[in-house]
C-alpha positions, 0 to 999 in steps of 0.5 A, spaced: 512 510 525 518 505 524 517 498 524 521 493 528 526 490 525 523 483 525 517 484 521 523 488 515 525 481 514 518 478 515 516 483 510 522 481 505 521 474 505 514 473 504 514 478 499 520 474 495 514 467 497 510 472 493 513 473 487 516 466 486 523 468 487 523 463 493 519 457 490 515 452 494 519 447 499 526 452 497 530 453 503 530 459 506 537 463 510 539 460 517 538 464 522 544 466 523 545 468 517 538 472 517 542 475 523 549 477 519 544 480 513 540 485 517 545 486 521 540 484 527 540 479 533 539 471 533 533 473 537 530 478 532 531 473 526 527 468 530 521 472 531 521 473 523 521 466 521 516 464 527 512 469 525 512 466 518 510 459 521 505 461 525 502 465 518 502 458 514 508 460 510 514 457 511 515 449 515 520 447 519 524 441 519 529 439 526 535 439 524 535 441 516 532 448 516 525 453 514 522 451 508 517 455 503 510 452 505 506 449 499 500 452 501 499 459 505 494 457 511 494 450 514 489 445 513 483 445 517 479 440 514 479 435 508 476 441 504 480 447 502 478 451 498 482 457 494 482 465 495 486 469 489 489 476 491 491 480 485 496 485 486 500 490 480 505 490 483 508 484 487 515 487 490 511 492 493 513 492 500 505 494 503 502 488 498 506 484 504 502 488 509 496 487 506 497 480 505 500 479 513 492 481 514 489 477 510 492 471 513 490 473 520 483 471 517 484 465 514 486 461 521 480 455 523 476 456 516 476 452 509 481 456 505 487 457 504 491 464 499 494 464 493 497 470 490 499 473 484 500 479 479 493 482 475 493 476 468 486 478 464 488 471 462 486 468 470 481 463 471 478 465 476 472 460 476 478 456 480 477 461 486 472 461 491 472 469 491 477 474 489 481 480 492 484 485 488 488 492 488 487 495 481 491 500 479 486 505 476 479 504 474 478 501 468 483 495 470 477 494 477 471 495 471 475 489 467 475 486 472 469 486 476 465 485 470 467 478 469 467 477 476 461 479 477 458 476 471 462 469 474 458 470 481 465 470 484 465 473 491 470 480 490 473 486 494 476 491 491 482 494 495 484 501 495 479 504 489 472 505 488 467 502 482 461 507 482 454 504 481 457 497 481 455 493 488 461 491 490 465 492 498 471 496 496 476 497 502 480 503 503 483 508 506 481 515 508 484 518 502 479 525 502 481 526 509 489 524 508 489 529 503 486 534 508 491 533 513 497 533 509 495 541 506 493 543 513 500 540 515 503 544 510 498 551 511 500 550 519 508 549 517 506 558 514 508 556 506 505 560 502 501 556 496 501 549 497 501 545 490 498 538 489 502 533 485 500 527 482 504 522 477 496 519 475 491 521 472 486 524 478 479 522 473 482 515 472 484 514 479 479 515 485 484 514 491 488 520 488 482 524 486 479 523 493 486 525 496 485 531 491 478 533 494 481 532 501 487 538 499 481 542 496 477 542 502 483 544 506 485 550 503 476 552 502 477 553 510 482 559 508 482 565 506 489 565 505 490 561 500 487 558 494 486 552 489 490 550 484 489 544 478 494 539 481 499 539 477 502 532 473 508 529 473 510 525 467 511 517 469 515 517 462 519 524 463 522 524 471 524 531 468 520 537 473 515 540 470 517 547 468 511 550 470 511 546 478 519 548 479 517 556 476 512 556 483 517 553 487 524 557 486 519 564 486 515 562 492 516 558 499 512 553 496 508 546 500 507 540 496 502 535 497 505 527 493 499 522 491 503 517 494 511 517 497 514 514 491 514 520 488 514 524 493 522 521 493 523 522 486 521 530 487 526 530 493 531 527 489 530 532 483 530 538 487 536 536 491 540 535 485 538 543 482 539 545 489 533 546 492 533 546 501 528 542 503 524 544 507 527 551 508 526 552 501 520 547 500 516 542 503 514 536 502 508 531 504 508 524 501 503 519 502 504 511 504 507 511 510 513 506 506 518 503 509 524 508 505 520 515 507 524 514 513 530 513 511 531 518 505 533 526 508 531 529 511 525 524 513 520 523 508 513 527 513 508 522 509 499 520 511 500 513 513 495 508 511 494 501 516 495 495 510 495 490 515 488 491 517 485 494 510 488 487 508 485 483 515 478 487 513 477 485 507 478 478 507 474 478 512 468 482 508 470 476 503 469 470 507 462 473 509 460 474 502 462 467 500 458 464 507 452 468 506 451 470 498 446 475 500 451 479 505 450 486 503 455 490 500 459 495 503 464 499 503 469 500 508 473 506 510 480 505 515 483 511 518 489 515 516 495 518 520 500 524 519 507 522 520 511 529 522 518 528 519 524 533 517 521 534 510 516 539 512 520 541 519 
């Protein structure tokens, strides 16, 4: 499903405040001018800076323009106290839903957001809780031990930390996995592949979007299973082994995430390969440029807004009640049907 145009320029804005590439109290475009950028109404350009003021971002001056906000919440009291979210990644267009989430949590409570890239450097005894999208498991181990050590209210966003008593969210990356090789084995190909640029032992939500492909091809006599194959994040080269598969046979392939989904569709392309006639391709993110590539990019959607909003929510309920017990909580995911496997 494609967003409305206002939250594009909403995203782009509050991922640049992210980032520091608009600095506090920085002036922001005209609506006018976000208009003539996008190439959108002045009505549309309205919603996304009204929005931005209602999330605490930006402020507004009569008669001068919009303005980066010093802080990310209002203030409610005398007492703020500061939350840390800690991305790999602040360009990321999803990191802006998550964190548009996060901020529908903060209205009429004590604390306000910052945000910023995983430094091991962080003094995270300035926060009053932290959450944290880690890239791979050792980078949440590190982490959660000094949190954890520290007494520091944590959620993990996206991976999981066995035998740690930690409140992770995440998506239902097992029944993504799923969905995404039924979709292919219903589209008739004759293997489905599994594709990944992580390391599935390193990774839990590609491993359990691996074991959701397992399950699905156990439901069929017709087809079997393979080791996933992995694509070289060095070497963008296709594997010879993966293009042998897919030039002798009408192969499905299910993607650990869109990002390579796209970046295997444009290699295919570029030796000639058709997709979908020749193969056909599942990504996994739902992010904004799946639906613009071609063909269009069929992907399993995860909800960031929401994974976002309930996490803050677990926080703040852990940082109101240390006792509050910890959990782990699992947000449904969605198949979106476009051309690549048509």
């Amino acid at each position: 499903m494609t967003k409305p145009l206002y939250e594009k320029i909403k995203n782009n804005i509050q991922r640049d405040i992210m980032n520091g590439t608009l600095s506090v109290h920085s002036q922001l475009p005209t609506e006018l001018e976000l208009s003539t950028t996008y190439g959108v109404s002045r009505i549309t350009s309205k919603r996304a800076l009204n929005e931005l003021e209602q999330d605490g971002l930006i402020y507004r001056v009569q008669g001068k323009g919009s303005f980066v906000a010093e802080t990310n919440t209002k203030k409610t009291s005398d007492d703020v106290f500061d939350l840390l979210f800690m991305m790999p990644f602040p360009d990321a267009s999803n990191f802006g839903d998550y964190t548009s989430g996060m901020l529908q949590a903060l209205p009429g409570t004590p604390y306000r957001l910052h945000i910023q890239r995983y430094d091991l450097e962080t003094q995270y005894d300035d926060y009053a809780g932290v959450i944290f999208y880690p890239t791979d498991n050792h980078d949440a181990l590190e982490a959660v031990f000094t949190l954890y050590a520290r007494n520091i209210p944590v959620v993990i966003l996206d991976k999981e930390v066995s035998g740690m008593p930690i409140t992770t969210v995440v998506s239902n990356n097992d029944q993504g996995g799923y969905e995404a090789t039924k979709h292919l084995m219903e589209q008739g190909v004759d293997e489905v592949l599994f594709v990944t640029s992580e390391d599935i032992e390193n990774v839990s939500s590609i491993r359990t979007r691996y074991f959701g492909y397992l399950r699905a091809l156990s439901e069929s006599s017709n087809y079997t299973h393979q080791a996933p194959f992995l694509w070289s994040q060095t070497d963008h080269s296709i594997d010879a082994a993966l293009l042998n598969r897919i030039q002798s046979k009408h192969c499905g392939l299910v993607c650990g995430n869109d990002i390579l989904a796209l970046t295997l569709m444009n290699e295919l392309k570029h030796l000639g390969t058709l997709i979908p006639q020749d193969v056909k391709i599942v990504g996994f993110d739902n992010t904004q440029a799946s639906a613009y590539v071609d063909p269009p990019l069929t992907t399993i959607a995860q909800n960031f807004e929401e994974i976002g909003r309930v996490a803050m929510s677990a926080l703040l309920s852990r940082i109101q009640d240390p006792n509050h017990p910890v959990s782990r909580q699992v947000l449904d995911v969605t198949l979106i049907k476009r051309k690549s496997t048509d």
